[in-house]
C-alpha positions as semicolon CSV with decimal commas, in nm:
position;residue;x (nm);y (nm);z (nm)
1;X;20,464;23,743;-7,986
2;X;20,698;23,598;-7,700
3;X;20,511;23,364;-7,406
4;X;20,555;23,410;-7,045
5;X;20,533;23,072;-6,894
6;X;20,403;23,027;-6,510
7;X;20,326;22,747;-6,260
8;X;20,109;22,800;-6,003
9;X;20,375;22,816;-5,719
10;X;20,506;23,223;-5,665
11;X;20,701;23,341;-5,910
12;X;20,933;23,646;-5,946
13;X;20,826;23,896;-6,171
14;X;20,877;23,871;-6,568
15;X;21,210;24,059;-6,644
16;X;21,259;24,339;-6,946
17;X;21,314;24,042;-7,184
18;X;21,314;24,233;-7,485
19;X;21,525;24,535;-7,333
20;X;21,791;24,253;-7,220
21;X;21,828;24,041;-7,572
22;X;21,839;24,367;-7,749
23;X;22,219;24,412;-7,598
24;X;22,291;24,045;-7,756
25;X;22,159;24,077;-8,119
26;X;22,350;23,746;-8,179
27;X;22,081;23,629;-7,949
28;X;21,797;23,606;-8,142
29;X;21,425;23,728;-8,103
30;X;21,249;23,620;-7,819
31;X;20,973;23,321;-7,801
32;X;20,953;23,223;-7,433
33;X;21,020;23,339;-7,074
34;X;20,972;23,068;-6,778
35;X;21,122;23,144;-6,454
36;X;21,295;22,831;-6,282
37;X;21,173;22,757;-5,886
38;X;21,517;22,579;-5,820
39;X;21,691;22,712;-5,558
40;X;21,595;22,951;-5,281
41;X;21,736;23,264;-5,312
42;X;21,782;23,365;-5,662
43;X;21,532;23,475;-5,957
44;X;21,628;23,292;-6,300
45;X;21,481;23,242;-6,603
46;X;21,477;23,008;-6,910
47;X;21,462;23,226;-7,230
48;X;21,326;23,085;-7,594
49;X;21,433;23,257;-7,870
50;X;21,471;23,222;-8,238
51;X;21,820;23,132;-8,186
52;X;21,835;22,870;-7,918
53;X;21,794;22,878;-7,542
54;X;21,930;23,075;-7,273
55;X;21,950;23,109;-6,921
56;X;21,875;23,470;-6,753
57;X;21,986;23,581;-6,426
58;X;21,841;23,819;-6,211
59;X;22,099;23,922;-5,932
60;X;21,954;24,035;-5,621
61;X;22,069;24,338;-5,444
62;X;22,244;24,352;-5,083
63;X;21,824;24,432;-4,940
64;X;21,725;24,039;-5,105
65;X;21,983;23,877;-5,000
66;X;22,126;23,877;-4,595
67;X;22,454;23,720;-4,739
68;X;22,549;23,747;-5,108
69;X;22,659;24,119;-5,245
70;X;22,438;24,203;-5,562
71;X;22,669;24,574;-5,615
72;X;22,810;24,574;-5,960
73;X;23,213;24,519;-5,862
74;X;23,083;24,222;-5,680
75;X;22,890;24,100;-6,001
76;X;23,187;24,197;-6,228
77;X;23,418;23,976;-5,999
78;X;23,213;23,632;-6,021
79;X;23,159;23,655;-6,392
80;X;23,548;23,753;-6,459
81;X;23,650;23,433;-6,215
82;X;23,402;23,211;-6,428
83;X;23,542;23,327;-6,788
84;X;23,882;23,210;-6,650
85;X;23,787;22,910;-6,502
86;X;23,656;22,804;-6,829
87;X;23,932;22,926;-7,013
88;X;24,104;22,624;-6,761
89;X;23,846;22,350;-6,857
90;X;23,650;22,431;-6,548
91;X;23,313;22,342;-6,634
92;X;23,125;22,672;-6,573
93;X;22,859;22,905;-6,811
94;X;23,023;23,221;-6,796
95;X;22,800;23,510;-6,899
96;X;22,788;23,610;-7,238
97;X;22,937;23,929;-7,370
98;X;22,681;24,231;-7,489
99;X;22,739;24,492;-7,725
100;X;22,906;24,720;-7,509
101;X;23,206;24,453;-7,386
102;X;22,988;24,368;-7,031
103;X;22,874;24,120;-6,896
104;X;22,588;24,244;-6,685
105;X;22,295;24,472;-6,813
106;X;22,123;24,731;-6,561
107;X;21,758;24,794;-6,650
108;X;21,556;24,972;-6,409
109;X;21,831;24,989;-6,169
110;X;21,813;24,601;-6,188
111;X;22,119;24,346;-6,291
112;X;22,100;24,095;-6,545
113;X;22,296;23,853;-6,731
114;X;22,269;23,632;-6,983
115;X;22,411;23,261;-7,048
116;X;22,412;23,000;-7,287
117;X;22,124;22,732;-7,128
118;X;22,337;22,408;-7,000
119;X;22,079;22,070;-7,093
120;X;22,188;21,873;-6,763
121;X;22,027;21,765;-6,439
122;X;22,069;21,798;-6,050
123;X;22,223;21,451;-5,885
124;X;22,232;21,435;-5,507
125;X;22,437;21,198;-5,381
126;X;22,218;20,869;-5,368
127;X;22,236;20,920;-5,719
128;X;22,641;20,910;-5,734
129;X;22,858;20,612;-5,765
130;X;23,151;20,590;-5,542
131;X;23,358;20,619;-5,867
132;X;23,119;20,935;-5,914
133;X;23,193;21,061;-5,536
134;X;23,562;21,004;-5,585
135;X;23,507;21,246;-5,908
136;X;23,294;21,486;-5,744
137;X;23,588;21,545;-5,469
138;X;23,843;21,603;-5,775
139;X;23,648;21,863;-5,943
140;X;23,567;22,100;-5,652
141;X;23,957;22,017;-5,521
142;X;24,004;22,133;-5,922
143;X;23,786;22,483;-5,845
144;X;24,009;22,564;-5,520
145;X;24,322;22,529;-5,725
146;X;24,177;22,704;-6,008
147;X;24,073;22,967;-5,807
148;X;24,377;23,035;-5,646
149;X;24,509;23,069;-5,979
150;X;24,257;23,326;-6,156
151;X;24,160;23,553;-5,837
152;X;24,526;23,532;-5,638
153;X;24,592;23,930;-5,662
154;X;24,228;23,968;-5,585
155;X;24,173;23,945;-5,199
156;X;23,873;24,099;-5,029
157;X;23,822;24,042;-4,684
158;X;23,703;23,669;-4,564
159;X;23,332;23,602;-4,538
160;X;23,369;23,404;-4,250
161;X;23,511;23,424;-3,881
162;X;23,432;23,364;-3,559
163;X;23,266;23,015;-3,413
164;X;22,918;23,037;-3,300
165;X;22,854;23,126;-2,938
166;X;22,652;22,837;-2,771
167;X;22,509;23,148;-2,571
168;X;22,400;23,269;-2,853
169;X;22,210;22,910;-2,973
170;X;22,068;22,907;-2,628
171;X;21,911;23,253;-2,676
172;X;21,819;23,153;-3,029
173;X;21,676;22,822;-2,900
174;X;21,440;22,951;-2,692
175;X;21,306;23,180;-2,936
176;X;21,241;22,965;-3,165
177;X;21,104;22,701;-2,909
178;X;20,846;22,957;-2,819
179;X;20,755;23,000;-3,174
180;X;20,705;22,641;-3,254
181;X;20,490;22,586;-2,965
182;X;20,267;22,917;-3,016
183;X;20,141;22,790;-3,345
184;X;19,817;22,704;-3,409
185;X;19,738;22,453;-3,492
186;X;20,066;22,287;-3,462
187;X;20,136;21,996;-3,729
188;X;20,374;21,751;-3,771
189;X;20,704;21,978;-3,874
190;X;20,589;22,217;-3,584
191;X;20,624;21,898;-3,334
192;X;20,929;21,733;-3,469
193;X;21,100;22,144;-3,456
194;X;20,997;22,126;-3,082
195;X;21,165;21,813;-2,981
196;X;21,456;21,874;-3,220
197;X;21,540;22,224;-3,053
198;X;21,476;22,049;-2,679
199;X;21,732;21,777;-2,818
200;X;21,954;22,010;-2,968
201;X;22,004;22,217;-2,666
202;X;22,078;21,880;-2,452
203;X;22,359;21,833;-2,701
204;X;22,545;22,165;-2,665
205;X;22,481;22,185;-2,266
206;X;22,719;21,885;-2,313
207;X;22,936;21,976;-2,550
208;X;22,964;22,371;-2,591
209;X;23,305;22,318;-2,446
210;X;23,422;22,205;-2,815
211;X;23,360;22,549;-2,927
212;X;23,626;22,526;-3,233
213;X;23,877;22,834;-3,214
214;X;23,870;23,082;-3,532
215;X;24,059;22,935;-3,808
216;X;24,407;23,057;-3,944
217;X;24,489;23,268;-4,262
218;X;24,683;22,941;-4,429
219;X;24,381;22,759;-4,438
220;X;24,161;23,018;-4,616
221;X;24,147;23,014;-4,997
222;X;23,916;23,121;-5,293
223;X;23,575;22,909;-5,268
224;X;23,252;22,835;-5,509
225;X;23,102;22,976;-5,178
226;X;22,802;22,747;-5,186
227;X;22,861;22,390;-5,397
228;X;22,551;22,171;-5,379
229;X;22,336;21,949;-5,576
230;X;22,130;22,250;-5,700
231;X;22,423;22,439;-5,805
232;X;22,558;22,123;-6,008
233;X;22,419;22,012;-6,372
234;X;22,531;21,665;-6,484
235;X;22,422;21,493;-6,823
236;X;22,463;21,124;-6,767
237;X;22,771;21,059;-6,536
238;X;22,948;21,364;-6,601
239;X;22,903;21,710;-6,437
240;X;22,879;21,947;-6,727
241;X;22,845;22,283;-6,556
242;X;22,851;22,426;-6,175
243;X;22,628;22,695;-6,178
244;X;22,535;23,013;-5,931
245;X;22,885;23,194;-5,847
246;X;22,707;23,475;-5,596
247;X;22,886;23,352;-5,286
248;X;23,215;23,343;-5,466
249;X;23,413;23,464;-5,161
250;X;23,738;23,419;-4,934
251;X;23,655;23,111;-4,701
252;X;23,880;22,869;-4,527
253;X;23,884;22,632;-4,816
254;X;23,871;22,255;-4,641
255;X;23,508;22,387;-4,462
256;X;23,367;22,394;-4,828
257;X;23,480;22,037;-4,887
258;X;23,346;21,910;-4,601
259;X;23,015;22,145;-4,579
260;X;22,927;21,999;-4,946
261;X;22,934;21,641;-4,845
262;X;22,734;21,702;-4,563
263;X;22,489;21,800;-4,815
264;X;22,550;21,582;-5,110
265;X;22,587;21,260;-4,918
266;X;22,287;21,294;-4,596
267;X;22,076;21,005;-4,627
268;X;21,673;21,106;-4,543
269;X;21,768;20,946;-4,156
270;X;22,066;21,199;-4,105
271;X;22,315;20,972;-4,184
272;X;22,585;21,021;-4,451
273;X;22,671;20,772;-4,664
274;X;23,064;20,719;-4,520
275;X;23,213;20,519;-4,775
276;X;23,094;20,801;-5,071
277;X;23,180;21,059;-4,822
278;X;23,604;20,839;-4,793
279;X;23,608;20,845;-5,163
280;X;23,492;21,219;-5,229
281;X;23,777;21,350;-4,946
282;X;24,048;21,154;-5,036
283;X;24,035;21,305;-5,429
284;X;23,921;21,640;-5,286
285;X;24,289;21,634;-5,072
286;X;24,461;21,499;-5,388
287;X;24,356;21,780;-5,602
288;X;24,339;22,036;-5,367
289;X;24,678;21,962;-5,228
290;X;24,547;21,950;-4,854
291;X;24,675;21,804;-4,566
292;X;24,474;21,529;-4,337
293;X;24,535;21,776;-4,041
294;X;24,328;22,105;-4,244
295;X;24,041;21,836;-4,343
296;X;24,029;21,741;-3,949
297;X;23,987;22,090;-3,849
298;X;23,720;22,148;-4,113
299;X;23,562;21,886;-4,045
300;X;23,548;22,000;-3,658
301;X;23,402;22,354;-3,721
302;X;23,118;22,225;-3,976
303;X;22,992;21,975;-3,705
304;X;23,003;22,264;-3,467
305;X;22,817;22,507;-3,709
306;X;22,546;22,258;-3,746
307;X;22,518;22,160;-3,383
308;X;22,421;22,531;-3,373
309;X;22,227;22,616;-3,709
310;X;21,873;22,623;-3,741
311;X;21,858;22,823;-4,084
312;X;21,544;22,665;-4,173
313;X;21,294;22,735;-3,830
314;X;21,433;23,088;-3,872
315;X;21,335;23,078;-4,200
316;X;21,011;22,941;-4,130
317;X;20,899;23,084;-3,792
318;X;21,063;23,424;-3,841
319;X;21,060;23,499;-4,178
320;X;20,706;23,272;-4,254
321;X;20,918;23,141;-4,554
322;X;20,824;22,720;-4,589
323;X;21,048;22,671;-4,883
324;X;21,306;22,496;-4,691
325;X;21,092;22,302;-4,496
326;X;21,152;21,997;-4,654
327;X;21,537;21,988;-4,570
328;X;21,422;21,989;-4,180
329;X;21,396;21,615;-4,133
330;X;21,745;21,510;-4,246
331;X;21,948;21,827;-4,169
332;X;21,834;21,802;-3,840
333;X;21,890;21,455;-3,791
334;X;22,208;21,525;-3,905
335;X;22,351;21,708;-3,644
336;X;22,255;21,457;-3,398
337;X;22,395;21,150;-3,568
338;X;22,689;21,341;-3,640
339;X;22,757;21,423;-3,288
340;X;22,730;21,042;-3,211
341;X;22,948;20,949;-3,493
342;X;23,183;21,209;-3,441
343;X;23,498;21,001;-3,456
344;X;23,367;20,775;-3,786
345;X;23,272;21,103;-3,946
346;X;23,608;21,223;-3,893
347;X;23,813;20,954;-4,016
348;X;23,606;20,942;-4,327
349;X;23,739;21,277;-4,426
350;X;24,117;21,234;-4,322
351;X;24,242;20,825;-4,385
């Protein structure tokens, strides 16, 4: 008899185990099912069986997720780009193969897939060497390139566009401000929200004549979609596996450099680590092949889309959804010393 293993944080459902390692005899019988509480928006699973250890993916449908397609082209698409980028020494876990030649198994009008289980762990970037930074730059400058190798004929329409309005933060800042300050009884992360949003709007009052303009065709390229510490396994110093290809998409290509080192190198005060962030960028441009002038423009329009995020209160105060909560400190700091240290920022990514 198989186990299903649970923590006492919600969990998703148990999946059709049995009905899924049935289409992967090679697989193996099944002993175990815990479901991981990484991450935010997906449902996986760590699978026992009498053959080894695997890791099962739910994908979420279009009604789950506000952002990431779940339809089955979509699906297809991700795990065809993976099997090639490992074919190029990419180091990805592409899905394994079933019976039938697929790579994704619909039960119950559900998606699945199956993949090898990758021993590694999550490093942020306090954990990372400069050496280590100056590798981390190489290998997602390495997915661009190999990207734009595997998908080239393969060009849906790009995921991203337009600036935000500031008169559209404004609206959303008062909203939110009204939110914060109805709750009862307020605590701690309801204060600091408050004086964040009051701050926040200060900032763009001043600057919401930097509104970046919408960014050229050249510049957009084949992207991960959504490369961060959770979505990166190392064992020891070396990365062994990025993970979770469902915003695999058509982005402008420097914003993804520059949007992960915003996350991997944030200290808890809001301030990134500069001289991590110098080495990452300058072997990001050498691998990717890009130019000072497309990191300075990327550079521009992530400072401007966090100067007018607020993902997590949304998340919190309209969708009563805390899991992010913890983020809210330094993220939000973030914006604000980045604003200040616009120009240091800035050179980091581009001498």
């Amino acid at each position: 008899m198989w186990r299903v293993l649970r923590s006492s944080v919600t969990l998703p459902p148990v999946p059709p185990i049995g009905e899924v390692l049935r289409r992967y005899p090679d697989a193996g019988e099944p002993l175990a099912c815990e479901p991981l509480n990484k991450g935010l928006l997906n449902h996986g699973y760590r699978v026992s069986t009498t053959r080894g250890s695997y890791f099962l993916k739910h994908h979420l449908d279009k009604h789950h997720l506000d952002d990431a397609s779940g339809d089955h082209a979509t699906i297809v698409r991700q795990h065809r780009a993976t099997q090639q980028l490992h074919s190029l020494g990419v180091p990805v876990a592409p899905p394994l193969v079933d019976t039938e030649g697929d790579t994704v198994s619909v039960i119950g009008g559900q998606r699945y897939a199956l993949h090898r289980w990758v021993d590694g762990l999550h490093r942020d970037g306090t954990q990372l060497t400069t050496a280590q930074s100056r590798r981390l730059g190489t290998l997602l400058g390495t997915v661009h390139t190999g990207l734009a190798q595997v998908m080239g004929a393969d060009q849906p329409s790009p995921v991203r566009g337009r600036s935000p309005d500031p008169a559209d933060t404004f609206a959303l800042i008062d909203d939110l401000l009204e939110a914060a300050r109805r709750t009862g009884p307020r605590d701690a992360f309801d204060e600091l929200a408050v004086h964040r949003l009051v701050e926040r709007r200060v900032l763009l009052e001043r600057h919401a004549h930097r509104r970046p303009p919408t960014p050229g065709v050249s510049a957009r390229g084949w992207v991960h979609g959504d490369f961060h510490p959770l979505n990166l396994l190392y064992r020891d110093a070396d990365p062994v596996a990025i993970v979770d290809w469902d915003r695999l998409g058509v982005q402008p290509r420097a914003e993804e450099a520059v949007r992960a080192a915003a996350i991997f190198f944030v200290r808890p005060d809001g301030r990134l680590a500069l001289e991590k962030v110098r080495a990452y960028a300058r072997a990001y441009r050498r691998s990717a092949g890009a130019g000072a002038a497309e990191l300075a423009a990327a550079v521009h329009r992530v400072w401007w889309e966090r100067l007018n995020d607020f993902w997590i209160l949304r998340w919190r105060y309209r969708l009563h959804d805390r899991r992010a909560d913890p983020q809210f400190p330094a993220v939000s700091a973030l914006a604000v010393w980045w604003t200040r240290e616009y120009e240091a920022v800035g050179e980091a990514f581009t001498e």
